[in-house]
C-alpha positions, 0 to 999 in steps of 0.5 A: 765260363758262364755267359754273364762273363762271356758277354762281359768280354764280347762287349769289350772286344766290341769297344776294342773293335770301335777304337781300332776302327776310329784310329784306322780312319784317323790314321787314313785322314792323316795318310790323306793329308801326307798324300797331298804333301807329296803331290804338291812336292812331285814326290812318290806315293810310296816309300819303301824307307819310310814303310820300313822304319814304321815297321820297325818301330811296331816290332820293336815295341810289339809285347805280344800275344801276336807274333812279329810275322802276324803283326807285320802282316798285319800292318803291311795290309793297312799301309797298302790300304792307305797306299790305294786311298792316296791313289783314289783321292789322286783319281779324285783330283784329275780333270777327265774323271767323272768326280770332277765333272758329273755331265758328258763331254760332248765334242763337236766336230763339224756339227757331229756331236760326239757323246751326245747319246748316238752312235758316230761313225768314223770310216776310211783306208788305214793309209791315205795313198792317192786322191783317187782312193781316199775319195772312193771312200768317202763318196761311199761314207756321203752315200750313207750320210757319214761325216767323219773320214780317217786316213792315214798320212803319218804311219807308225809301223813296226818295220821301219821298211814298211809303208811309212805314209805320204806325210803333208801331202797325205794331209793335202789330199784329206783337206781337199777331199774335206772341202770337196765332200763336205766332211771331217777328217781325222787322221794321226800325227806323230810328232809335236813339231808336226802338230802346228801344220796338221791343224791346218788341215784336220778336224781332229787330231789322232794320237795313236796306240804307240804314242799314248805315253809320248807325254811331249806329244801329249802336251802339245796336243792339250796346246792346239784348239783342236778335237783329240782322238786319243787311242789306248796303248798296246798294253796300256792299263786302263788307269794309264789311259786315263791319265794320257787323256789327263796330260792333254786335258791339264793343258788346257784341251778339253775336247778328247774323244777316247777310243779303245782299240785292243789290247796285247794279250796271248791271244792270237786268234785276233790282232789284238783283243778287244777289252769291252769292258772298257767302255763302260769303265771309260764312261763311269771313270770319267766325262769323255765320249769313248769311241771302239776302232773295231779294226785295229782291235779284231784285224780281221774284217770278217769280225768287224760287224759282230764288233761292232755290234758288241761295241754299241750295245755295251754304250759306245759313242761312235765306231771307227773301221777301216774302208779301201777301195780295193783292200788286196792292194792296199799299201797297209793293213789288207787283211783288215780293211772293208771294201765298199760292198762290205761297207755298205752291207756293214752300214745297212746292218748296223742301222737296221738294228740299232738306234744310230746317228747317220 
């Protein structure tokens, strides 16, 4: 073959290559199109019976020189394309996503603005036990001029044996030491049914690992004017994580504080494992301020500090950490939670290091 013939060829496969791309994005305008449809009808994305019938009418109609088996590869790679273009341009469409709004959400809480560029704090024993203990706690974050107290009063624990939480008067107590101290709390409710008496006592409403998929709670939170603190689930993809912040913001609630807090991996040398990357992920995907709870991640306190430290240096806006006055006695979660001397030394390194809002 002389290289007139050969270029002759190549310069046809050139052309067969340009119509195939120009009917391959064709066919995506119209995959688009068809998601669309099924988005507005509340119907699945994918449909295997559907995927099956094109395939066969390709087979049927395949004369060669490929055979079936290829061409069916072929073809399942351009349907699964098509699939993840539907996904994307549904990503497109979600209120939380970086898309649909270019600036940073900033949630204000009693004037800590949460996404502004620095770093907040959210400080407090896992579980609210006495007003004794919690104001322990927070005369310490007073000292180190901190705003943001969490505590405890409905706990989710695995053994239904456990420390379940002092409930509305766990609440009672965090509203009096708000008053008393001047500071913002922030503590998990449960239960929708539960939502309309927090309110009246919190700042900011958590929902926790173990209900990040409760979509009732979920949309009852996107109900209430008030802040969410929406965690991620034990083993929840990140995708998954943003549309239960989807379901709160869809309702009308637009104030959610997102915070990573460990993953469920084989790993056991920590509670759970830490995704860092997330943060940026969080931030890049979507609008939303994204704090790190480096206790319930690491569930170690001898870690909480380089945590910490991985956590803002990666773009966190805020870290929350586990305070208790005397951790040997706590009614939940000893191993983990700081005492005060130890938050102080933690309080001191951090703001010796890094740029923070205190």
């Amino acid at each position: 073959m002389s290289n007139v013939e050969l270029e002759a060829l190549r310069a046809q496969l050139d052309e067969v290559n340009l119509k195939l791309l120009e009917l391959i994005n064709k066919r995506g305008e119209i995959v688009k199109e068809i998601g669309k449809v099924k988005e507005r009808q509340g119907v699945n994305r994918f449909d295997p019976v559907r995927e099956r019938e094109m395939l066969n009418l390709i087979l049927a109609n395949n004369n060669g020189p490929f055979e079936n088996s290829t061409i069916q590869h072929i073809f399942k790679e351009i349907f699964k394309a098509a699939l993840e273009l539907q996904e994307d341009d549904h990503r497109k469409a979600l209120l939380v996503s970086r898309k649909k709004k270019p600036e940073d959400t900033i949630v204000e809480v009693k004037g800590e603005k949460i996404g502004d560029g620095n770093v907040h704090f959210v400080m407090g024993p896992c579980s609210v036990e006495s007003y004794e203990q919690t104001a322990a706690v927070a005369e310490a974050l007073k000292r180190h001029g901190l705003k943001l107290l969490r505590g405890g009063a409905y706990k989710p624990r695995t053994s239904p044996y456990d420390f379940q939480g002092l409930g509305l008067e766990g609440l009672k107590i965090l509203k009096r030491i708000a008053d008393e101290y001047d500071l913002a709390v922030i503590s998990e409710i449960v239960t929708p049914a539960d939502l309309e008496t927090a309110v009246e006592y919190l700042d900011v409403i958590q929902i926790g690992a173990r209900n990040m998929q409760n979509f009732e709670l979920l949309k009852a939170a996107g109900e209430i004017n008030k802040p969410i603190l929406l965690k991620r689930g034990l083993s929840a993809t990140i995708s998954e994580f943003i549309n239960a912040a989807e379901y709160i913001y869809s309702r009308g609630n637009g104030n959610i504080i997102l915070c990573e807090r460990g993953i469920r991996t084989y790993e056991r040398a920590t509670r759970n494992t830490l995704d860092i990357t997330a943060v940026p992920i969080l931030k890049q995907e979507t609008h939303l301020p994204v704090m790190v709870d480096v206790t319930h991640s690491t569930g170690r306190r001898d870690l909480l500090l380089p945590a910490a430290k991985a956590a803002i240096a990666i773009g966190a806006d805020g870290i929350m950490a586990e305070v208790h006055p005397d951790p040997a006695v706590a009614l939940s979660d000893s191993a983990q939670q700081m005492d005060i001397p130890m938050f102080d030394h933690f309080m001191k390194e951090i703001t010796a290091n890094m740029k923070v809002k205190i």
